[in-house]
N, C-alpha and C positions, 0 to 999 in steps of 0.2 A: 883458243880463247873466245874467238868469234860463235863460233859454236854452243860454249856456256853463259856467253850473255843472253843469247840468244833464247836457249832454255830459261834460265832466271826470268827473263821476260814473259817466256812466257807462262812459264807458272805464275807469276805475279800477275800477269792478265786472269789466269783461269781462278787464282784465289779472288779477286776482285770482281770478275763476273758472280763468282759463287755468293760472295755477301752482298752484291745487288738483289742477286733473288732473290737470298733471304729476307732482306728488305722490305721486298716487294712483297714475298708473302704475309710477311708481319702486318706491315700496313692494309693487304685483304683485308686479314683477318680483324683488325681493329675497325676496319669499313665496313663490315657485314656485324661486329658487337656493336657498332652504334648502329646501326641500324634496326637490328633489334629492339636495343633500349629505346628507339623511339617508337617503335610499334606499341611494345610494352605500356609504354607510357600512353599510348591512345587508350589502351583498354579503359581507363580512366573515366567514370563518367563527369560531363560538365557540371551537373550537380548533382548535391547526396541529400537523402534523408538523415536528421538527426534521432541520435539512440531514443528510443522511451523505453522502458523493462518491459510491458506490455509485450513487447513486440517478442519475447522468448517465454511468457508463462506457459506457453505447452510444452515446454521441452524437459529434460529427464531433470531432478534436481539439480545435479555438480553442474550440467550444461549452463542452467541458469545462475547458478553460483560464477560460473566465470566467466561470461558476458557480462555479469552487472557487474565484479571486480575488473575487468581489464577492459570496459567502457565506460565512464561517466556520461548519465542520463544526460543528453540535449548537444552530444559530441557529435558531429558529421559523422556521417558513417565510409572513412574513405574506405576504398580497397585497394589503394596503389602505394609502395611505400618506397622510400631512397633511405636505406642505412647504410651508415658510415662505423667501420670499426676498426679495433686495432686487434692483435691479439697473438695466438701461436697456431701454426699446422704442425702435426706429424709426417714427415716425411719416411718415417719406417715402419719399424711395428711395433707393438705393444712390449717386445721384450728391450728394444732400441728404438724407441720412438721417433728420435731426432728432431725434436722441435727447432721449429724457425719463427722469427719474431716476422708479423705479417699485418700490412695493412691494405683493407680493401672499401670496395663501397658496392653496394648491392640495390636492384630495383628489385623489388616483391612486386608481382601482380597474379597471384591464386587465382583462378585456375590456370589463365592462358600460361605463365610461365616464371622467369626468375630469370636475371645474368645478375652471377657473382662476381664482379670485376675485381681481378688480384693486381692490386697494385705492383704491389711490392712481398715477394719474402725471403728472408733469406738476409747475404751481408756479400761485400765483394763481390770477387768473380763467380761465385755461385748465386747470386741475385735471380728468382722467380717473379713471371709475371704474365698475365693472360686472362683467360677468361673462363667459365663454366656458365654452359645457359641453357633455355625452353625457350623457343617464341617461335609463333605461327606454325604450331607444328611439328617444328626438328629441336632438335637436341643437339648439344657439344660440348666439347673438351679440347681446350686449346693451351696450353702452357709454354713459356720460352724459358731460358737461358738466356738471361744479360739480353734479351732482346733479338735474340739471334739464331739462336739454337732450338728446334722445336724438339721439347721434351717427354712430351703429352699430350696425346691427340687420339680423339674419340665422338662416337657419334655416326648421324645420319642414319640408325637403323632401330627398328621398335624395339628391341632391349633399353638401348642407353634412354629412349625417351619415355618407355614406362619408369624407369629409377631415375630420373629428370621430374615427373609429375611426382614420385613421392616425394621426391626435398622439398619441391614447392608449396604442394599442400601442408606438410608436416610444418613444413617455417610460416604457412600462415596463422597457425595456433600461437607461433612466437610472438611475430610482429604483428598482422595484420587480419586482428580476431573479426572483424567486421564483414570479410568475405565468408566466414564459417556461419553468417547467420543462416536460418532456416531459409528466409526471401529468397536467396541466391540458391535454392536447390539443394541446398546440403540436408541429408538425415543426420538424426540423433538418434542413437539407442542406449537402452542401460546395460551393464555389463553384469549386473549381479553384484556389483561390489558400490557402499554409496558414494564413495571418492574416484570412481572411475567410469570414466564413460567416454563414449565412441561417437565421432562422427565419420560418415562417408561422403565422400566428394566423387563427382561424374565430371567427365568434359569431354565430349564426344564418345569414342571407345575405352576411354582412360576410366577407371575407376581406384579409388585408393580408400581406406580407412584408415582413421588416426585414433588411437585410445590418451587421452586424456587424465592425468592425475592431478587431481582438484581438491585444496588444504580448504578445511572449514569456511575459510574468509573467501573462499572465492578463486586465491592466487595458485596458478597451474603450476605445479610444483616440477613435473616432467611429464615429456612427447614418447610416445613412443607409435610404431609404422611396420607393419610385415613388407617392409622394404627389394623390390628385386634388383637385386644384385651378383654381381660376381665377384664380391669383396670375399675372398675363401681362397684357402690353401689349394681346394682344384680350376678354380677360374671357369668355377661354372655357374652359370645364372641360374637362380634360384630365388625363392624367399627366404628372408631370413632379417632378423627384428635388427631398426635403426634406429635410435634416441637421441635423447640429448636431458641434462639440465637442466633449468630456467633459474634464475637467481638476480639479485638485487632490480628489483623493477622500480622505475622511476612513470614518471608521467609527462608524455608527450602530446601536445595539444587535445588531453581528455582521454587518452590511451593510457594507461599501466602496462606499462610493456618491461620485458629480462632485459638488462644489460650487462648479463653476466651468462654467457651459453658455452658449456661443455657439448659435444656429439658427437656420436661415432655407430660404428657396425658392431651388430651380437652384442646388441644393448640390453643388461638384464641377465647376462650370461658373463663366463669365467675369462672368455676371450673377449671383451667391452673393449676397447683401446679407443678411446675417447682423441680423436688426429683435429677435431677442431674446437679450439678454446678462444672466445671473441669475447672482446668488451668494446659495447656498443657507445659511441660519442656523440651521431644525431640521428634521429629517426624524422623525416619530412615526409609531408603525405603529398602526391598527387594531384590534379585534374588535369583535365584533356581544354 
């Protein structure tokens, strides 16, 4: 009997050390996303110039069509943003999606980077939460289980952070159209079509393009990005087109911006499985 207590004990120690680590690494991990988001948030400048339309007459038509819809003339021109959403992720695939009801809150700062912070998703003891981000350079993927369990983890190598710099630029078309003006480096070109047009984004060796679908009035109908990825049946990095929606746009201190976003991989094709659906409840801008 001495013997089995003995044991029970100490498995009971060795399970208890184990969920200290885990702990321990959760909480890194929480210390290095804020850390981040406070970088992020420098990128910020301490003051912005306000919109004038002036400032995009040379650009391709649609280009100017949707800077003057998704800015009102004499609005700061931030480019750091905090959205707050609710909404669903796909956990499967497109023929079993398994949607989970999911709330998170997000920093946008195009070009240097993005942390998606997942608050929440999920219900129970299957409850998701962590993080996806850019800043200074790297890239990550961090996910838990109930807090405890790492589910999901990725990054630290030029793949995940060239498909890290597409979401970011691609979501600044979303939220944060003021970083795509031309001042900040960004080209425009036409595409041949007059409702579609392209801009490209640099930021060091990074480079990305985003083509643009732009309704008469201005408002960006949908994103779409030759996104690198290994979202594919062989788990091989490649290009290969990532989109999204835009729908019901309200106005956030002089912003029109989606508060209704579908997106996903092999956007425009048969295989589209749209795995994130958000409805957006604040968009706040920024300064350093």
């Amino acid at each position: 009997m001495a013997y089995l207590a003995m044991a029970i004990a100490l498995l009971l120690a060795l399970v208890l050390i184990g969920v200290l680590a885990m702990q321990a690494w959760r909480l890194t991990d929480n210390s290095a996303m804020e850390k981040a988001w406070t970088w992020l948030q420098a990128q910020a400048p301490a003051s912005v110039e306000a919109f004038d339309p002036a400032m995009v007459e040379g650009l391709p038509d649609a280009a100017r069509r949707y800077f003057r819809y998704t800015i009102a003339p004499g609005t700061p021109l931030h480019i750091v943003s905090v959205i707050r959403m609710t909404g669903e992720i796909g956990l499967g695939s497109k023929e079993t999606p398994g949607y989970r009801p999911m709330r998170a809150r997000q920093l946008l700062a195009p070009p240097h980077g993005f942390i998606w912070h997942l608050e929440r998703a999920g219900a129970g003891l299957m409850q998701m939460s962590g993080s996806d981000g850019m800043a200074e350079g790297r890239s990550w993927t961090r996910f838990w289980l109930n807090g405890t369990l790492p589910v999901a983890r990725a990054g630290g190598d030029d793949n995940h952070l060239r498909a890290s710099f597409g979401r970011a630029v691609a979501e600044a078309a979303f939220w944060v159209p003021a970083a795509l003006l031309p001042q900040h480096g960004v080209r425009w070109e036409e595409t041949g079509e007059p409702n579609l047009v392209r801009a490209i984004i640099t930021h060091g060796s990074l480079e990305q393009a985003i083509e643009i679908a732009v309704a008469e009035n201005g408002q960006p109908r949908w994103v779409q990005i030759q996104r690198w990825s290994n979202a594919n049946p062989e788990k091989e990095w490649r290009l290969q087109p990532f989109g999204g929606y835009l729908d019901d746009f309200q106005n956030f201190e002089g912003f029109t911006l989606p508060t209704q976003v579908e997106a996903g991989n092999h956007f425009g094709t048969e295989a589209y499985f749209p795995f994130f659906r958000a409805r957006v409840e604040e968009v706040r801008f920024s300064v350093s």
